[in-house]
C-alpha positions, 0 to 999 in steps of 0.5 A: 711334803705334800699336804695330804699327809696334814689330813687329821682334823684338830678339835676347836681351839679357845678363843683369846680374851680380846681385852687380853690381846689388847692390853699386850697390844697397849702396854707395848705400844706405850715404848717408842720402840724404833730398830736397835733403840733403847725402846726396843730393848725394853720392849724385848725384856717385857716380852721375854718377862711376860712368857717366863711368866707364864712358865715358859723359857724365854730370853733376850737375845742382842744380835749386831744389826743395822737401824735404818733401810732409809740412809743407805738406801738414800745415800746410793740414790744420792749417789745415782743422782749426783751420777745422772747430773755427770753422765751428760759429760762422762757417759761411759763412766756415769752408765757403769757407776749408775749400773752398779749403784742399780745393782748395789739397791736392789742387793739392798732392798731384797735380803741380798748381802747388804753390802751398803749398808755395812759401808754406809750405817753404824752398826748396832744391836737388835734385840730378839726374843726367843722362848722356848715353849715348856711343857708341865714339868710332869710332861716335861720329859715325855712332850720332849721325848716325842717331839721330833717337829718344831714350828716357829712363830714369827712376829716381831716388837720394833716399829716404823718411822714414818714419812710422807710416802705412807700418807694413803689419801690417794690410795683410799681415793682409788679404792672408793672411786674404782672398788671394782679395780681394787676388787680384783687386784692380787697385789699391792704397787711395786713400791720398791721398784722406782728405788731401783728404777732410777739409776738403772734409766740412768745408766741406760741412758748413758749406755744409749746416749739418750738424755731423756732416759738419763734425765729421768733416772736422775729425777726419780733418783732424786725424789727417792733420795728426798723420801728417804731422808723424810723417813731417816729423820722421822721417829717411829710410829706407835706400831699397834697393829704393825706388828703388836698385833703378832706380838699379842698373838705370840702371847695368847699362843703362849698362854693357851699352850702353857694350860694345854701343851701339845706333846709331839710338838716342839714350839719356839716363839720368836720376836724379832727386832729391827724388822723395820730396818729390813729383816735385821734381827731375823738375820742374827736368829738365822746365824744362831739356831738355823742350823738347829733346825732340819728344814725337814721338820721345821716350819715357820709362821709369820704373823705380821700386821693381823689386826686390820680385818681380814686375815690374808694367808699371802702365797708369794712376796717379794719387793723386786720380784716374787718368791712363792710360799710353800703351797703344802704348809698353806694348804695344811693353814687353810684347812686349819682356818676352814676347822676352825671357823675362820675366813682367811684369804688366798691368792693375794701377794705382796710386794713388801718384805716381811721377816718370812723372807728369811727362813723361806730364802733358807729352804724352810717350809714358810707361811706368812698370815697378814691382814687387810682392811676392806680397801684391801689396804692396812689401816694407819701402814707406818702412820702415827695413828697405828694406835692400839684403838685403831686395832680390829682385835677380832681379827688378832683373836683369829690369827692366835686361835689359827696360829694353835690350830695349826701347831696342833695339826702339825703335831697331829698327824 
């Protein structure tokens, strides 16, 4: 759909109360809420009651899912390591399994089959919210009757553990030192690459005889297998920003429309648990409603990590390699933050993974609307001081008064 149907303008939308935004941001940030844990739970039924509240129909929904990326992941790199150390006397055999531990991670790590993980790690229960945003009852029926366009809004309620690889002393050393270097990067460090990285040196080195590559393969291995096991065995950070900040947005949104609905316009919120385990509870909603929703006349809204400054509209992510973001529906959200007075950024992409994976990889028409500091870092990312006064609430209020624009410009036109 190009984004010159999308031309109508849409009046200015009202801003949320900051103190508003800060006390959902506070009053969740208080339950330690790892994936699939009791906290998250409970986090999900404070949400699900603060959006019945408002006269919406919201529920929690228990999808199967598993906790952690950080013990399958370390478990096939362990496996990588132990094979670097055996394929000095078995080349043949180590190259072939380090090649399918290779391929076996980055099947992991990039919303593949995750397979490993099935093998690997309990299986367990993720807990999203859904609502449903209702109408007055006396535009009930009407608002439905027109309404032949669904957006989603994305966020989701579970937090992070930590571990040293967060720690950003170094990443902050670089950006103070080389701001010129910083200025001109478009995306973040391949993080997940070195993952994959190692048993695939090792099983060149295997099928090359070289026992550098091999050696090699084998340290990185190594070194990843000791990081995850650091994560594994950490508990989850407070997660202000990473992602009550989208939550806050997902209930400003539901507040603003419950005073004033959008007829033509069909609004599902949507909070996902066990995103920190690599899009878990996501998955669980795509088995349920994905085939609902037309991909002709659905659209998806990621909000994730808004609250560090400045809002980036990301135009492709992907932790191996990068998967663009439909330009239309970014075009139509750039106009909309241009209406509305608000700065967002372009041409940036990430080599992480957010919940926006899922529906994009689906054929949805997919956005996804994050933040960065002026370091062109997140603040506190996956540290214990993602505390809610560590929150640029400002930038929150951007994205929610972004987030109606852009439902009403697509019930608008």
């Amino acid at each position: 759909m190009t984004s010159e149907r999308f031309l109508h303008p849409v009046s200015p939308v009202t801003r949320p109360s900051e103190a508003s935004l800060r006390a959902t941001v506070e009053r969740l940030a208080a339950v330690h809420r790892p994936p699939c844990s009791p906290g998250e739970r409970e986090a999900a039924h404070l949400i699900s009651d603060r959006l019945n509240g408002l006269g919406h129909s919201a529920e929690v929904q228990e999808v199967p899912a598993y906790g952690s990326y950080a013990w399958p992941v370390g478990a096939l790199t362990g496996l990588a390591t132990v094979t670097g150390l055996a394929a000095g006397r078995f080349p043949r055999t180590g190259a072939a399994a380090a090649a399918a531990l290779t391929a076996a991670l980055a099947d992991e790590v990039s919303y593949g089959r995750q397979l490993a993980r099935t093998v690997l790690s309990p299986r367990r229960t993720a807990c999203n919210v859904v609502a449903e945003l209702t109408p007055p009852r006396a535009a009930h029926r009407e608002a439905h009757r027109e309404a032949h366009r669904t957006l989603v809004v994305m966020a989701h309620h579970d937090a992070a553990p930590t571990g040293a690889v967060f720690d950003q002393t170094v990443s902050r050393w670089f950006a103070a030192r080389y701001p010129h270097l910083v200025e001109r990067m478009t995306e973040n460090p391949p993080l997940w690459w070195p993952v994959v990285a190692g048993p695939a040196l090792i099983a060149l080195g295997g099928a090359v005889r070289s026992r550098a590559l091999r050696r090699t393969g084998t340290a990185v291995s190594a070194l990843t297998t000791l990081a995850m096991a650091d994560i594994g065995s950490r508990t989850a950070v407070p997660g202000a920003n990473d992602n009550l900040s989208g939550v806050a947005v997902l209930v400003a949104l539901a507040e603003s429309l419950a005073r004033r609905p959008i007829p033509g316009l069909r609004v599902i919120l949507f909070s996902a648990g066990a995103e920190e385990a690599l899009q878990e509870g996501v998955r669980g909603f795509a088995h349920a409603r994905f085939p609902d929703l037309p991909r002709e006349t659905t659209w998806f809204l990621n909000l994730d990590t808004v609250g560090s400054g400045n809002l980036v509209l990301l135009d492709a992510e992907g932790p191996l390699r990068m998967e663009p973001y439909d330009t239309a529906f970014g075009d139509l959200i750039a106009r909309c933050a241009v209406e509305q007075g608000i700065a967002v950024q372009r041409g940036m992409r990430s080599r992480a993974s957010t919940d926006a994976v899922v529906p994009h990889r689906h054929g949805y028409p997919t956005a996804c609307l994050v933040s960065l500091d002026d370091q062109r870092l997140i603040p506190n990312y996956h540290l214990p001081t993602d505390t809610p006064d560590n929150v640029d609430y400002r930038c929150v209020a951007d994205a929610a008064r972004l987030a109606e624009s852009v439902a009403r410009a697509l019930a608008a036109h």
